[in-house]
C-alpha positions in Angstrom: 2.5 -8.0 32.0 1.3 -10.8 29.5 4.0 -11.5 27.5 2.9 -13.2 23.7 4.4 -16.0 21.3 3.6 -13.7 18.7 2.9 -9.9 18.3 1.9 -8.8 15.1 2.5 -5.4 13.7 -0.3 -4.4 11.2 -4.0 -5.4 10.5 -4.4 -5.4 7.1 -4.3 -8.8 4.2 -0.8 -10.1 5.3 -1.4 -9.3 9.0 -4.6 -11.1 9.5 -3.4 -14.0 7.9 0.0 -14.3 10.2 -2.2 -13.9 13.2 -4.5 -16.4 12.0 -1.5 -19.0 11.2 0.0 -18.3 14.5 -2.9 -18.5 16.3 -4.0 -22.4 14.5 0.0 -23.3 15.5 -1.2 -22.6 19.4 0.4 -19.6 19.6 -0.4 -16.9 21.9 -1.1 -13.8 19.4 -1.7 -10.2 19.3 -2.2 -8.0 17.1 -1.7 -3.9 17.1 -3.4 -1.9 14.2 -2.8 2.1 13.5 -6.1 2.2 12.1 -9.6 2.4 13.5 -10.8 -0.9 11.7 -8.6 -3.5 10.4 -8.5 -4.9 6.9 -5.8 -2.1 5.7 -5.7 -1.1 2.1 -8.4 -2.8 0.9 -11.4 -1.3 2.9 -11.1 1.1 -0.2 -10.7 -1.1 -2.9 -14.9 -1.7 -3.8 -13.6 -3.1 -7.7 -13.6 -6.6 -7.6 -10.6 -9.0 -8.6 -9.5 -10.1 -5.1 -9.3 -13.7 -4.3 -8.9 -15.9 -7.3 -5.6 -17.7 -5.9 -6.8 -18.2 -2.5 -10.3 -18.5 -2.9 -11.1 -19.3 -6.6 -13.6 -16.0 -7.0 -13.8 -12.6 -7.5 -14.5 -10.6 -4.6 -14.2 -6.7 -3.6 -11.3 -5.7 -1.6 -14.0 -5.7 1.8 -14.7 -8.8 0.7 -11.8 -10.4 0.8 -10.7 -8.6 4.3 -14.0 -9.3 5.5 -13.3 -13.4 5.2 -9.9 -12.7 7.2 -11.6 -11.1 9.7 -14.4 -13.4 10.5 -12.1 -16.2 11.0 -9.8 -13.7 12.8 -12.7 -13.0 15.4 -13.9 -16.1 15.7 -10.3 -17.1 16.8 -10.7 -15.1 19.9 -7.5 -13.7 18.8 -6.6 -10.1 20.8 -5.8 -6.5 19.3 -5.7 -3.1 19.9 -6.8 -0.7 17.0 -6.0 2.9 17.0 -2.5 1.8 18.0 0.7 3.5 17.2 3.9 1.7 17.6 6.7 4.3 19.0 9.7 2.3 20.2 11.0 -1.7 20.1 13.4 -2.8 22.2 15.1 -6.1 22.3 15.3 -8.3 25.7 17.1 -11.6 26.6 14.1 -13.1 26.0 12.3 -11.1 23.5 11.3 -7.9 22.9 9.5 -4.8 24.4 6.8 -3.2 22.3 5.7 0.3 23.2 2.8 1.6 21.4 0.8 4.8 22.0 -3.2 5.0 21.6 -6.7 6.6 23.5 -5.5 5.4 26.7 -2.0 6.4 26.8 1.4 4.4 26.9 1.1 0.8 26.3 3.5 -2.0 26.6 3.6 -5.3 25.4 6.1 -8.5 26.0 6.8 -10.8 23.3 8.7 -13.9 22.2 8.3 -13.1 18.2 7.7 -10.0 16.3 5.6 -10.5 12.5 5.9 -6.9 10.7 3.1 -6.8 8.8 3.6 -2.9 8.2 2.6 -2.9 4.4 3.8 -0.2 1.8 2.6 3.6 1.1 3.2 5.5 -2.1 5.6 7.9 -3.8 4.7 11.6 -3.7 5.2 14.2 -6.2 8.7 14.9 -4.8 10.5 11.5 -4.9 9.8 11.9 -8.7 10.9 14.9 -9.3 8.2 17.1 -10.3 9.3 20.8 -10.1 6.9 23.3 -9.1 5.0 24.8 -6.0 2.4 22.6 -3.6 -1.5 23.4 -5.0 -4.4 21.6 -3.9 -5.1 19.0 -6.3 -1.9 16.8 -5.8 -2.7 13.6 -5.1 -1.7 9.6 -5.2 -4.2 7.5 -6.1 -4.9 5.8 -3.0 -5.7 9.0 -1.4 -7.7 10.0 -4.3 -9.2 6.5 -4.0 -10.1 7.5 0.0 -12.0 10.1 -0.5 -14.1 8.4 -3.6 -14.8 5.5 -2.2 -14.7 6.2 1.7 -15.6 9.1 2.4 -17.7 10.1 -0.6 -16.1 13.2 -1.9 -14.7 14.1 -5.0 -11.4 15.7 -5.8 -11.7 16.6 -9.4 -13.0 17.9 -12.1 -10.3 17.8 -14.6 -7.4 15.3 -14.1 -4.2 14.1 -15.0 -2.5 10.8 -14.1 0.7 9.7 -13.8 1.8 6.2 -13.8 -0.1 3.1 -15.3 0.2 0.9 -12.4 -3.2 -0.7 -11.5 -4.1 1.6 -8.6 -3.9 4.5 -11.1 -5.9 2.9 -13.7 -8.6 1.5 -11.6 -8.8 5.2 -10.4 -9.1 6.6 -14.1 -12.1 4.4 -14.7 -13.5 5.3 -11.1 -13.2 9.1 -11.9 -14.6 8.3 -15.0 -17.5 7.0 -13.7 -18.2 9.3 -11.4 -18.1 11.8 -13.9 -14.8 13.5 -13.7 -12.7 14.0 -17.5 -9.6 12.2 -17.0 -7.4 14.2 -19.8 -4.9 10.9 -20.1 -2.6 8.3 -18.4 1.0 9.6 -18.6 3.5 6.3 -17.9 7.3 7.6 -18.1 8.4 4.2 -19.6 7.7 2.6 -23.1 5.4 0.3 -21.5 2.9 0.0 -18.9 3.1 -1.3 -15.8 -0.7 -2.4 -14.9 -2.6 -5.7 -15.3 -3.3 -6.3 -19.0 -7.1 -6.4 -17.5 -6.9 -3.3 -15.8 -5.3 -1.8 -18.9 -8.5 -3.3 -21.2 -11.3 -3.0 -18.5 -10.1 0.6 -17.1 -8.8 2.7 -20.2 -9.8 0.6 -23.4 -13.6 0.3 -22.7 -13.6 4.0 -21.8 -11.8 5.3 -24.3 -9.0 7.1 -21.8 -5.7 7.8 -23.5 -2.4 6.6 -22.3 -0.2 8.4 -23.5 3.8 5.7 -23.1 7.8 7.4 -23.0 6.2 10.8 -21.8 5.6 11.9 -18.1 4.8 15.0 -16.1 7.7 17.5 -15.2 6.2 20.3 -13.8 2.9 21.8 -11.8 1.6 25.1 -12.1 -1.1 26.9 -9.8 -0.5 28.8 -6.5 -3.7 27.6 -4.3 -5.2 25.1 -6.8 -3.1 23.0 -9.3 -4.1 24.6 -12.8 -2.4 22.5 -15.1 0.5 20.7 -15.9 3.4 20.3 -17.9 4.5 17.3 -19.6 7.6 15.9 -21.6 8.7 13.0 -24.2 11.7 10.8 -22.3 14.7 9.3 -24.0 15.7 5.9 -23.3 17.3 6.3 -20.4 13.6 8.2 -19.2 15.1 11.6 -19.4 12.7 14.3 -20.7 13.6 15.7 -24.2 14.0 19.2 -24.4 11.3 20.5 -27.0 8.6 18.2 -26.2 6.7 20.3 -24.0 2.8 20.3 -23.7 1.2 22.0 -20.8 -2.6 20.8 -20.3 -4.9 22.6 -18.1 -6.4 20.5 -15.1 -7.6 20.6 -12.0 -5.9 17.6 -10.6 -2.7 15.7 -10.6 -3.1 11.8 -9.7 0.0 9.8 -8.9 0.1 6.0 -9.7 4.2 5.8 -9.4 5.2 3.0 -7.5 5.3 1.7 -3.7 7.6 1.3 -1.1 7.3 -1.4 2.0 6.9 1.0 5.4 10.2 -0.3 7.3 10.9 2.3 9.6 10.2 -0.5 12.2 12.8 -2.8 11.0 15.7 0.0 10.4 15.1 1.2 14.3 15.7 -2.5 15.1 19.3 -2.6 13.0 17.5 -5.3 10.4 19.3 -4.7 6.8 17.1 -4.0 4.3 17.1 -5.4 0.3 18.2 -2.4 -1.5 16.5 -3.6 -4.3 12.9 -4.6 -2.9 13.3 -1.8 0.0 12.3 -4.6 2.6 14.0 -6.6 5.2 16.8 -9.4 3.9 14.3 -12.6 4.8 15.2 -16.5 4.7 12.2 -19.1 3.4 10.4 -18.7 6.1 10.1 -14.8 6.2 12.3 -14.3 8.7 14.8 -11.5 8.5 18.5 -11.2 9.8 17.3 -10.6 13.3 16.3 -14.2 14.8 12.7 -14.0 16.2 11.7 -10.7 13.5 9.6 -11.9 10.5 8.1 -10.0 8.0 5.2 -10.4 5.8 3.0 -9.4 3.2 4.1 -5.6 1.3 6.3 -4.7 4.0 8.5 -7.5 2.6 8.4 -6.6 -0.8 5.7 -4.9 -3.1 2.8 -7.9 -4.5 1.2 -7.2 -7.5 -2.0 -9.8 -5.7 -3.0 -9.8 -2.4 -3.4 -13.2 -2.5 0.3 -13.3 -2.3 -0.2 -10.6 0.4 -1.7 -13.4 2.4 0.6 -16.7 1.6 3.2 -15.0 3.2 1.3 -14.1 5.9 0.5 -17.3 6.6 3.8 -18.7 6.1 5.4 -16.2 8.8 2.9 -17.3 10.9 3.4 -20.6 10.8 7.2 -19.8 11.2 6.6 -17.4 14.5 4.7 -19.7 16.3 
């Protein structure tokens, strides 16, 4: 079995660039993606915006991945897509990474582990919105999926909740595409978007935002008919009273991330409670010598160009 300097968990912004880095410090390197292609949240993102850190223009989200992966293939560097990790285990001198994809069980040996896991999004749920489970429930990067992947459109009539820039690039999207968004609903007394995205994605389309108000309840038994939403206090509690119900189609949720760390609890690594990723020293690596972490998995970036300088900086510090 080969066994690797570096195995990296995670194909997307954070975990091209560690590979990359790893691979220019004469590391051996690998990579393991879940997906079928790599370049992880932002195949989706077609707005531009990407890139004005690192590379002093605007690009699309493919764009930006794409420049990752060129260098990344022209490295000669190995992966595996379609890859699911199931188990780590730590050895005297290293650690054993079982994966599962097309062609069964796979095991790999290495020196250093770079989780480059990045984050997914809240659901209904985890904020508390009381009612059944319609079709038309959805956060906006799923909504953003089936837009701007795979070409199909999920509303009509919508509703979203949250202002951060994911849900407000999707109300000028659905806009676009012809869809009524009925408002922006953001539970605290300010928003939490860009200012740009807030100018370029509600301003010049005239799409309310509607600040200290958020949605408390869905009604609809196969298909989400409407909503219900409340003022919030101070303390974001809703005021009894205050009720409006609006009748939609669709429920978008814009309300928050969280870094995917299931990987580095199964591995004992304590975890920030306040960013929800790994504890990590200046060189991204966490309380367990040899783990490193990266990118959203480390902590939620509001730029990907971020996404990427860590990346690179675990990199460097694996290899």
């Amino acid at each position: 079995m080969t066994v690797y300097d570096v195995l990296v968990i995670g194909g997307g912004p954070g975990g091209l660039a560690a590979a990359i880095a790893a691979k220019k410090n004469g590391a051996k390197v690998f990579l393991l993606e879940r997906e079928e292609r790599l370049g992880g949240i932002l195949k989706q993102c077609i707005h531009d915006g990407f890139g004005l850190l690192r590379f002093g223009e605007k690009l699309s989200g493919p764009e930006y991945a794409g420049r990752f992966e060129d260098e990344f293939h022209a490295l000669g560097i190995a992966c595996e897509v379609r890859t699911f990790v199931t188990e780590i285990k730590k050895k005297k001198d290293g650690f054993l990474v079982s994966a599962v994809n097309s062609r069964g069980v796979q095991e790999y040996r290495t020196r250093t582990l770079i989780l480059a896991t990045g984050c997914r999004e809240r659901t209904a749920k985890q904020v508390a919105i009381h009612g059944t489970r319609p079709a038309g429930v959805f956060t906006a990067g799923c909504a953003q999926h089936f837009v701007n992947r795979m070409g199909q459109m999920p509303a009509k009539r919508c509703v979203i909740l949250g202002s951060g820039d994911i849900g407000l690039i999707m109300a000028r999207r659905l806009t676009l595409e012809g869809v009524k968004v009925l408002g922006v609903y953001e539970v605290k007394p300010e928003p939490s978007g860009l200012t740009r995205n807030l100018v370029q994605c509600l301003e010049d389309y005239d799409i309310p935002l509607y600040l200290s108000r958020t949605v408390t309840r869905v009604f609809g038994t196969e298909r989400l008919t409407g909503v219900e939403t409340m003022q919030v206090d101070d303390a974001m509690r809703p005021i009894p009273g205050t009720e409006e119900r609006i009748c939609c189609d669709t429920l978008i949720l814009s309300v928050g991330l969280i870094p995917e760390n299931e990987i580095a609890e199964s591995l004992g690594i304590p975890l920030d409670p306040k960013t929800k990723g790994p504890v990590c020293d200046n060189r991204f690596m966490t309380m367990e010598d040899g783990v490193f972490s990266c990118g959203n998995a480390m902590h939620v970036n509001d730029l990907v160009d971020y996404v990427s300088e860590s990346g690179q900086i675990a990199g460097d510090a694996a290899a």
